[in-house]
C-alpha positions in Angstrom: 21.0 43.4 18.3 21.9 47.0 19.7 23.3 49.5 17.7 23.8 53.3 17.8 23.4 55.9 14.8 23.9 59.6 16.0 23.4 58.9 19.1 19.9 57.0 19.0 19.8 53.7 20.7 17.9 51.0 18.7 17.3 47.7 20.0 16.4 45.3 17.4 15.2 41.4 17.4 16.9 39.2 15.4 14.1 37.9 12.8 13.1 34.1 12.2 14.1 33.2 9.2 11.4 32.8 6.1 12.3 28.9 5.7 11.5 28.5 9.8 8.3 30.9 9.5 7.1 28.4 6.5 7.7 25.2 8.1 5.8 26.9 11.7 2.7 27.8 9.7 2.8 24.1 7.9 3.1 22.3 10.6 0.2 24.5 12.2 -1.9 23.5 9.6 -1.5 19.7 9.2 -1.7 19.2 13.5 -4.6 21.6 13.4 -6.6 19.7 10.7 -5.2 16.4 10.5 -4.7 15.2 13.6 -8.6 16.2 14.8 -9.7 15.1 10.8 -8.4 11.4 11.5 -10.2 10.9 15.2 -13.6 12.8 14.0 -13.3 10.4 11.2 -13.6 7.0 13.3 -16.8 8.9 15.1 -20.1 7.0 14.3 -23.7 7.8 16.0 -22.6 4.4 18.3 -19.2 5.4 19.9 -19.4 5.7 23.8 -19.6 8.8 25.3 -16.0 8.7 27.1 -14.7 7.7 23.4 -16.9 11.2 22.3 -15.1 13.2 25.3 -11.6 11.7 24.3 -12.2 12.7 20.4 -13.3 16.3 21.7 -10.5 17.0 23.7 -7.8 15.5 20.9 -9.4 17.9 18.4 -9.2 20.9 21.2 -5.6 20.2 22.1 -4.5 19.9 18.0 -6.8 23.1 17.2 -4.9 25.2 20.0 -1.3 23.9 19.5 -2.0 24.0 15.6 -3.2 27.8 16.3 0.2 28.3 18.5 2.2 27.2 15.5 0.8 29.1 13.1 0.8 32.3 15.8 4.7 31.6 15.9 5.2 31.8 12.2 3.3 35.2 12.0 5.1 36.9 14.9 6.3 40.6 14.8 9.7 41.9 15.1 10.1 44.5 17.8 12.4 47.0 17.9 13.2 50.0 20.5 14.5 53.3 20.0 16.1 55.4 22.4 16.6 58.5 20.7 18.2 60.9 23.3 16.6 64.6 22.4 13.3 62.2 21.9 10.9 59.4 23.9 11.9 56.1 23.4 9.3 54.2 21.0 8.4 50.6 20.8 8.0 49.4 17.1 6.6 46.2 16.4 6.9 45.4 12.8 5.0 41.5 11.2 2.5 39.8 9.2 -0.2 40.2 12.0 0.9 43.5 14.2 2.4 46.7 12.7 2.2 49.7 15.1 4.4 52.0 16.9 4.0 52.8 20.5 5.9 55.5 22.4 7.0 54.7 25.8 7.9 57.7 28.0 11.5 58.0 29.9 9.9 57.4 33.4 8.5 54.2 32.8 11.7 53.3 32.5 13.7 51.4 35.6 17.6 51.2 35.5 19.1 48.9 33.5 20.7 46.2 35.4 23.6 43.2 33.9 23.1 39.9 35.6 24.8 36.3 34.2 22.9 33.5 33.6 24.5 29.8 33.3 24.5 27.2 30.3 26.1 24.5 28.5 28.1 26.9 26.9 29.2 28.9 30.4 28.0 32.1 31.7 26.9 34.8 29.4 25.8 38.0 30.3 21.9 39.3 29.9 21.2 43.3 29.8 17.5 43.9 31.8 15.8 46.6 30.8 12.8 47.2 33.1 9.5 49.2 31.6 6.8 50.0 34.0 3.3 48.4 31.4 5.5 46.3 29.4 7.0 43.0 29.6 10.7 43.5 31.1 13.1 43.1 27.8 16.0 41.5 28.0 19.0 41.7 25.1 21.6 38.5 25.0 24.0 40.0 22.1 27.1 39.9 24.3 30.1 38.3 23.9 31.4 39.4 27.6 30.5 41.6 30.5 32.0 44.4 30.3 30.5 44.4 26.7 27.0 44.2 28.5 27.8 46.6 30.7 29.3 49.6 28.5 25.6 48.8 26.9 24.2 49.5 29.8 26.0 52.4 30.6 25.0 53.7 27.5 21.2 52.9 27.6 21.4 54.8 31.4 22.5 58.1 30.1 20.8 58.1 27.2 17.7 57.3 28.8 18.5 59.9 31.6 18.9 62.4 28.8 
């Protein structure tokens, strides 16, 4: 979501919402624990070794998806603000990571529009390039030239 307020730029992340953050971190919990509970459970001082190595690597690949869900459930938000007189600043706001970083105006590259196919038909994606960072990339566009006045926008006010 972009939106403007006296002329800073802030670039927002639409939330998950509580209900899917709940059913992440449950689902987490019962493939990280029940899953490896029910093959450690069938283990006896007499099962094979390849049986052992098969039980270990069930209980490693449950653990680490079980830690993924749960990891997905506690994301952050992040947001970024353009102000124009100011740096931009990255603000990550969740459960696990609260911080703000500011990001100066030359690590920056220009903002660029490309389209990108679906079911649904093309729809426009704004790239925002940041030298350190991951690329970001906003999809709250109902057309082009939409995308584009955006990026316009973002330009100058990053050129500011």
């Amino acid at each position: 979501m972009l939106t403007m307020d006296q002329g800073c730029i802030t670039c927002r992340q639409t939330p998950l919402p509580p209900a899917l953050r709940l059913f992440s971190g449950f689902l987490g919990i019962g493939i990280g624990t029940v899953i490896p509970a029910a093959w450690i459970s069938n283990v006896t001082a007499a099962t094979p070794a390849p049986v052992l190595l098969l039980v270990a690597l069930v209980t490693a690949v449950s653990v680490a998806s079980g830690v993924f869900l749960i990891g997905v459930g506690l994301v952050s938000i992040t947001e970024l603000r353009i102000d124009p007189l100011g740096a931009a600043t990255r603000i990550r706001r969740g459960p696990l990571l609260n911080d703000s970083v500011p990001i100066p105006r030359s690590a920056f590259g220009p903002p660029e529009v490309v389209m990108r196919d679906s079911e649904d038909g093309p729809f426009p994606i704004l790239r925002l390039p940041v030298q350190g960072h991951p690329r970001m990339e906003f999809t709250c566009f109902d057309t082009r030239a939409e995308a584009e006045a955006w990026r316009d926008v973002i330009a100058r006010a990053l050129r500011a």
